[in-house]
N, C-alpha and C positions, 0 to 999 in steps of 0.2 A: 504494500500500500504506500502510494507517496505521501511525503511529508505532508502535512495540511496546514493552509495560509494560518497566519497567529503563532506559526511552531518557532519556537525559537532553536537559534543556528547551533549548528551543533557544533561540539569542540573538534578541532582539525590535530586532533591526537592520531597515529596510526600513520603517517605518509613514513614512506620508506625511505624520502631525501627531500630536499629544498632546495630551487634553485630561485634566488635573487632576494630573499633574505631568508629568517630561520622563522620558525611555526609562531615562537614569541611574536616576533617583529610585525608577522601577519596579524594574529591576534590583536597586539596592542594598538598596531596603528587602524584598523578598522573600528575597533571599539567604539561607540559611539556614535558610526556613522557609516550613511544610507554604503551600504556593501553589495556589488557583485561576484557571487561564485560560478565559475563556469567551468564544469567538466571538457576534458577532448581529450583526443588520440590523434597518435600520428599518421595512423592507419585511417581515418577521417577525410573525406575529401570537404564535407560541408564546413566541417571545425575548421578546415583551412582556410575555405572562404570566406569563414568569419573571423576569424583572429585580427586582421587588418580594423576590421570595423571596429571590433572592442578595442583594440588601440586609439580611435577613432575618440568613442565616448569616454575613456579612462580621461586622455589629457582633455577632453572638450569639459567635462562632466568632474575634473577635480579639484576647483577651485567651488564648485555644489558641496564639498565634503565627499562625494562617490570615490568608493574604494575599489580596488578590482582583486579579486583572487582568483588563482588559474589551477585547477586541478588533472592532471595528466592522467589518464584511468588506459590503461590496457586494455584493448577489445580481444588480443591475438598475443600468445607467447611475444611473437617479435616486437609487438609494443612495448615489451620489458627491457628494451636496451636503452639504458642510460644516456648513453652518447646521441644515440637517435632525435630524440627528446631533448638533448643539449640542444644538437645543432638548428632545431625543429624550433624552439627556444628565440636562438639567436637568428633563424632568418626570419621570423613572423614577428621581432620585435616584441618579446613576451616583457615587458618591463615589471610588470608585476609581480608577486609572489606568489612562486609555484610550484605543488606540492606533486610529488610522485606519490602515485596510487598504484605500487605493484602489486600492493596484498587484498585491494579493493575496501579496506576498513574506511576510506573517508565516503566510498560508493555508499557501502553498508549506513556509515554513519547519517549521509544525506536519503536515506531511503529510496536509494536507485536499484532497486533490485532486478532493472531491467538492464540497468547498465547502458543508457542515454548514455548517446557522444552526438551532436553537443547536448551538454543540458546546461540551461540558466537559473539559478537560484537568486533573488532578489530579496535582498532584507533592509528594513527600515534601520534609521539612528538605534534605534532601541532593540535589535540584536532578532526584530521577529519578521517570518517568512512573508512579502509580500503578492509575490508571483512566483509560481514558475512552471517553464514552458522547455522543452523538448522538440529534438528534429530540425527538419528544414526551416519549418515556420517558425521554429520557437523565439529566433532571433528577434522578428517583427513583434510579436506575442511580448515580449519581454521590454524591447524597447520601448512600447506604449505605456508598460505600467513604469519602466524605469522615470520615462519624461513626468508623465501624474506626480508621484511620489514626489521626485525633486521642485516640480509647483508648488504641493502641495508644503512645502519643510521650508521654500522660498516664504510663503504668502504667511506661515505661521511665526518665523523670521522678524515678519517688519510688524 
C-alpha cells in the first residue's frame, strides 16, 4: 500500500552510500522545508528525461526553501554498480543528495513496494507527504502540487 498524503517522511536510514553529502546533511538541511524525494535508476530511460528538469526546479525553486533528494533504487543487478551511478550522477548534474538504495530499505521505507523509477515524493515545511505521483506522468502530476504548495507557504509568508 503506498504511503498516504499527511504521512510523515520517513527517516533515510538504510542507503548503502551517499553521494554529494552524508544522510545527516540530507536530513538537516531539509528539515523544515517544503522537500523533494525522487527515486530512479540508471537502467530508467524516463528518470533520465527527467533528471534535467529536477535540476531545473531545485535551482528555480531554492530560494522557495524546496529541497531536493535523489534516491538511486536498483530495478536490475547491474543497477548495483556504484561507479554506474557515479558517472550517471555527474553527467545529469545530480547536485543534490543522493542516497544508494542497493538493499531497497529507503524503497521499503517510502512504501514503494512496487519499486516506481521514477517516483516523486513531495512533503511540506513540516516533514508531511503532500503528493505523490509515479511513471511517465508523475512528473506533471507532481509539478502541479509542487507549484500549489510553494503558493501556498509564499501567501502564508506575507
Amino acid at each position: 500500500m503506498p504511503m498516504r498524503i499527511g504521512t510523515e517522511r520517513p527517516s533515510l536510514d538504510g542507503a548503502t552510500e551517499w553521494f554529494g553529502a552524508t544522510q545527516a546533511h540530507a536530513e538537516a538541511e531539509s528539515a523544515g522545508q517544503p522537500t523533494l524525494v525522487h527515486f530512479w535508476s540508471v537502467s530508467c530511460g524516463t528518470c533520465k528525461e527527467n533528471l534535467p528538469r529536477i535540476a531545473e526546479w531545485r535551482e528555480k525553486n531554492r530560494e522557495a526553501g524546496l529541497r531536493v533528494i535523489a534516491v538511486h533504487m536498483p530495478r536490475y543487478e547491474a543497477d548495483t554498480d556504484v561507479e554506474a551511478v557515479r558517472e550517471a550522477i555527474s553527467t545529469y548534474n545530480i547536485t543534490e543528495p543522493c542516497a544508494i538504495d542497493n538493499q531497497h530499505k529507503l524503497r521499503d521505507a517510502f512504501q514503494n513496494e512496487q519499486g516506481y523509477v521514477p517516483a516523486y515524493y513531495l512533503f511540506d515545511a513540516e516533514g508531511k507527504l503532500k503528493s505523490f505521483a509515479a511513471g511517465e506522468r508523475g512528473f506533471s502530476m507532481v509539478a502541479a502540487a509542487l507549484e500549489r504548495m510553494l503558493a501556498a507557504t509564499a501567501a502564508q509568508a506575507q
